[in-house]
N, C-alpha and C positions, 0 to 999 in steps of 0.2 A: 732605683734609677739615679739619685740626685749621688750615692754614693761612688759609682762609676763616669760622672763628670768629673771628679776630683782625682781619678789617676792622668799623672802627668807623660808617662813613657810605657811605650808594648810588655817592657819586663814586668812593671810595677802593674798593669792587667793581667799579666800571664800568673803571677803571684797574687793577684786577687781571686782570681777565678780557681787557683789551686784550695786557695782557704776555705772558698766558698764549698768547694767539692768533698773536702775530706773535715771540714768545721774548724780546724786550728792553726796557726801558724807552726806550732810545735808537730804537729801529723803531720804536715807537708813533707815533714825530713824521712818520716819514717812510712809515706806513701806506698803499700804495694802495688802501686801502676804495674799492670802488666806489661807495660810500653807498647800499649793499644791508643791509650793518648798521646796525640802530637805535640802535647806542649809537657811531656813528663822530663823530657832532659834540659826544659828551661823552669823546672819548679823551684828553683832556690836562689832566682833573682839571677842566674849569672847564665850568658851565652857559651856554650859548650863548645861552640864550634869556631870561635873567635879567635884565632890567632894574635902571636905578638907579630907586630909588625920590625925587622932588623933594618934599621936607616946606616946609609953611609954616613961621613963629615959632610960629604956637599948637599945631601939631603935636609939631612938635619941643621946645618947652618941656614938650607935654604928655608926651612919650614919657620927655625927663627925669625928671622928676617922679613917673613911675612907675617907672622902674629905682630911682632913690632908692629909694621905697617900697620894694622888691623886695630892694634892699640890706640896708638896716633890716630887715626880716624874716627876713632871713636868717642875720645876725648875731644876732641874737636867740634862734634856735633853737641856734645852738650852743652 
């Protein structure tokens, strides 16, 4: 129980729980999940279905521009 307090993120459970199931981190790659399990196409840490996101210039300068800001604020509170 105290080992599943210390996953930080859904992948790094979804990857615990794969170890747990087939005993090694090495099996996990070579898993024959019949793809009966729901979590067999996130067993290797990484989301399948995650696209890249394609940003304009005005997006991307936008999204600059507000990490900036986000920085600056940040800085500032400490």
């Amino acid at each position: 129980m105290e080992e599943a307090k210390k996953i930080t993120s859904p992948m790094k459970a979804i990857r615990a729980h794969c170890k747990q199931c087939v005993g090694s981190f090495p099996e996990i790659i070579n898993c024959g999940g019949d793809n009966s399990c729901p979590l067999f196409d996130f067993r290797l840490g990484k989301n399948p279905y995650r696209t890249v996101r394609i940003l304009t210039d005005e997006q991307r300068a936008s999204a600059i521009e507000r990490l900036q800001k986000a920085r600056e604020t940040q800085q500032k509170e400490k």
